[in-house]
N, C-alpha and C positions, 0 to 999 in steps of 0.2 A: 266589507268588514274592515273597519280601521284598530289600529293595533300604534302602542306609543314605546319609543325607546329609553331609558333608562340605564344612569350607570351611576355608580357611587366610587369611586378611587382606582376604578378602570375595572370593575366587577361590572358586569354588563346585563337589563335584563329588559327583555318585551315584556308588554303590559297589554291585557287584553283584561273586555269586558263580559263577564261572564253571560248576561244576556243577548252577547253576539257573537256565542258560539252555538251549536248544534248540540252538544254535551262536552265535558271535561276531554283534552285531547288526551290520543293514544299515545305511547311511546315512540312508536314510527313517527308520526305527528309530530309532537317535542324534539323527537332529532333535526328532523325536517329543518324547522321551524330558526332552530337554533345553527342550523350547519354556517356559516361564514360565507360558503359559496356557492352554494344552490337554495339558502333561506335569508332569515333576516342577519341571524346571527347573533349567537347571546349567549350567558353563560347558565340562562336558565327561562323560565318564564313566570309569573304573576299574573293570577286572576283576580280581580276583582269582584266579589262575590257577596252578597247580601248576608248578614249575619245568621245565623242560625236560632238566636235567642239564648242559647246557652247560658250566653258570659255577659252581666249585665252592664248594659248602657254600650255594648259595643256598635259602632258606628260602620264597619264595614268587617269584611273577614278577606284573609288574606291566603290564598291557595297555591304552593311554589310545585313548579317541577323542574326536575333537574332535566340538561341532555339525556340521560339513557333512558327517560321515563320514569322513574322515582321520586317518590315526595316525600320530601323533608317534614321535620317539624316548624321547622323554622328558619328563616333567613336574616341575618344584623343587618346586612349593607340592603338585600331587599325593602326593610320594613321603612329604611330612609329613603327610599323613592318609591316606594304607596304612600307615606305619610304625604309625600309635597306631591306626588299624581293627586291624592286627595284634594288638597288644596287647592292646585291649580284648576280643579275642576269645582271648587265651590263647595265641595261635600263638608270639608271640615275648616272652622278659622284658625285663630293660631293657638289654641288652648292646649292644652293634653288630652290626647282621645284616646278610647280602647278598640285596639286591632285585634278581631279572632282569629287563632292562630289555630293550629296541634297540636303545638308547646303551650297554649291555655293565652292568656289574655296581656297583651302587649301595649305598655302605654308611651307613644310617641305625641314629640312637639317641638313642632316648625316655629325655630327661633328665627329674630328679624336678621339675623347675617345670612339667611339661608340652611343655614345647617339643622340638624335633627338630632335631638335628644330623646333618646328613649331610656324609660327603666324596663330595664330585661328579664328584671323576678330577679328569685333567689334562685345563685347556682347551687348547685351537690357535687358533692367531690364522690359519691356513690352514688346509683344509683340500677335500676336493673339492666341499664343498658349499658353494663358490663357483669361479666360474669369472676366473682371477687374470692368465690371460694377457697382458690387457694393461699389466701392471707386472712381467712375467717378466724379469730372476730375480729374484725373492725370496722369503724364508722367511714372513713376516708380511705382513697385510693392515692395513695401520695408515697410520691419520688419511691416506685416502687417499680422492679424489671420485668421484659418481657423479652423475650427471643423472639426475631424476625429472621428469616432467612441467613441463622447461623450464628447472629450478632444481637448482642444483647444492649439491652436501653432502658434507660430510668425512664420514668413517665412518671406522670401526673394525670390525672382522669379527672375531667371536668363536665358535668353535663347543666349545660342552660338552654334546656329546651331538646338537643339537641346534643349527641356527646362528640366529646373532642379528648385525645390524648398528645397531652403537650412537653414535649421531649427537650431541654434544654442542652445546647449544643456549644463548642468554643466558634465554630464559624458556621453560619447558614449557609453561604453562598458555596460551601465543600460541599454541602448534603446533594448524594444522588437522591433529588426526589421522586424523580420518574421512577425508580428501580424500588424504593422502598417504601414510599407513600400508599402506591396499591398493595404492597405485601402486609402493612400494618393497620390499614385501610379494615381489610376482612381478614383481620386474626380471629380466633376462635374464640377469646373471649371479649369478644365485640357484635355478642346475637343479631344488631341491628348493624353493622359495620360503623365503623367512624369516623370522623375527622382527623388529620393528622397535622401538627403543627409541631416546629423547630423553632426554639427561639433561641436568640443571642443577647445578654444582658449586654447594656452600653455603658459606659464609664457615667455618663451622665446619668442616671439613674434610670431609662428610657428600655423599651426592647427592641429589636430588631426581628420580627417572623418571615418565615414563610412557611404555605399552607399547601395542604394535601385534600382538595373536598371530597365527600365521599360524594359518591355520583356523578361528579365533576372533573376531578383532575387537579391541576396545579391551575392558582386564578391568583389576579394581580390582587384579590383583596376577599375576607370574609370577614362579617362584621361578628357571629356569634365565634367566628375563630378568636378573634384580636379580644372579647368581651372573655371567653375561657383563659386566655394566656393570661389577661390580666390578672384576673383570678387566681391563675397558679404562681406567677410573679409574686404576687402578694405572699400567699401561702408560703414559698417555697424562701421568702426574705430576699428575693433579687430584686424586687420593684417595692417603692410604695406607693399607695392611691393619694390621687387621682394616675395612674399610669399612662404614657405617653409608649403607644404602638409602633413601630413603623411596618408600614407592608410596603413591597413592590411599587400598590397602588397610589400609597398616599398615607397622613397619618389618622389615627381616631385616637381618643382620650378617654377611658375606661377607668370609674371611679366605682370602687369596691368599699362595701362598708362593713363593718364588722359582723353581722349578722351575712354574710354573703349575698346583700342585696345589689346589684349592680346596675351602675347608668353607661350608658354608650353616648358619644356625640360625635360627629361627622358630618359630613358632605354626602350631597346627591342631585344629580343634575339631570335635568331633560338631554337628551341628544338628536334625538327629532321624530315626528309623529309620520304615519303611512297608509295608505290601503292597502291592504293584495290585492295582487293581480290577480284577472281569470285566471291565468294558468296556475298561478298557485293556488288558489283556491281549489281548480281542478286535482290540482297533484294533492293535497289535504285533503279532497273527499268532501268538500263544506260551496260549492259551485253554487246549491243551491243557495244558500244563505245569502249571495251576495245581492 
């Protein structure tokens, strides 16, 4: 069973083919899979999987789980290493295709520098994957507070695809995010828990993040994180589009249009392809398959 690596700004993820599994893996599996030192190692993984028919003209569908066993709607820095997996395997040339998603239909395109532009849909600054009651009525969740573990924080609630609360801070590199990223991670009115992001406006008109994934942890890069900030950047008047990100990993340039239609563009690179071993195949459960 070969399986291919993938990472976009040091966000790191395995790629498998969905017709060379036995079914969709377990949670135990996904940890496995992803551990550093008894797996391959990754911040997540990507199935390739034949579309559904749903969502028309879509060319492949795109299946994520996170380490603890959880599956997102969607992944930014993911959908830029399927789009070039795609490629590099022949599936798609260099046009715009549509990816099935959970978060609904993703259109990426492998430009000649290497890099990948997608449009990401339209974000909602509301949506049911926050619970908003206690500011009813209103259309948007913006620069509005929350209590975490005794301390209070303006947020911003962005969801594309996938919800994010994006906290604008005087320094990122002070935030304990070990310590509050999980606390604001599963606050109560986040039914489906959330992403959590800190950003720091830069003189240059640019942001500076760091992320909180839900499922995940602290990761050198998330592409629907840096695609929410932007968005709230905009909103919030500390950035304007086309906005320039920085993560940990790398930068991406997130262009927001007035209707909140948004494009992402980045990097993503192979890092090298593998079999398993018997033994791991044994330890997955999947021996037979190989």
């Amino acid at each position: 069973m070969r399986f291919a690596k993938w990472q976009g700004l040091g966000n790191d993820y395995i790629i498998i083919e969905e017709g060379d599994l036995p079914g969709m893996p377990s949670p135990v599996q996904t940890s496995l899979l992803c551990d550093r030192h008894f797996g391959v190692g990754a911040d997540g993984l990507l199935i390739h999987c034949r579309p559904t028919g749903s969502m028309e003209d879509a060319v492949a569908r795109m299946r994520i789980f996170n380490p603890d066993g959880s599956e997102p709607e969607m992944c930014g820095n993911g959908i830029r290493m399927f789009a070039r997996y795609l490629q590099e395997r022949g599936i798609i040339g260099a046009g715009e295709v549509v990816v099935e998603t959970l978060a609904g239909p993703i259109r990426p395109r492998v430009l000649d520098d290497g890099r990948v532009r997608v449009h990401m849909g339209v974000a909602r600054l509301k949506s049911d994957a926050i619970d908003a009651s206690a500011w009813e009525p209103i259309d948007e969740v913006v620069a509005r507070d929350l209590v975490a573990d005794g301390t209070s924080y303006r947020f911003t609630f962005v969801d594309v695809g996938n919800p994010h609360c994006v906290i604008p801070v005087d320094d990122v590199s002070a935030v304990a995010i070990e310590k509050i990223g999980p606390r604001i991670e599963t606050h109560p009115i986040f039914p489906r828990r959330a992403n959590v992001e800190f950003i720091q406006p830069e003189s240059d008109g640019s942001i500076t993040m760091r992320v909180w994934e839900r499922g995940v942890g602290e990761t050198q890069a998330c592409g629907t994180g840096a695609t929410a900030v932007g968005v709230a950047a905009v909103r919030l008047g500390l950035a304007a589009s086309p906005v320039i990100v920085h993560l940990p990993g790398g930068t991406l340039e997130i262009e927001v249009a007035d209707d909140l239609q948004v494009v992402k563009t980045g990097s993503a690179e192979a890092v090298f392809a593998g079999e398993f071993s018997r033994r791991m195949l044994d330890r997955l459960g999947w021996a037979e398959q190989e």
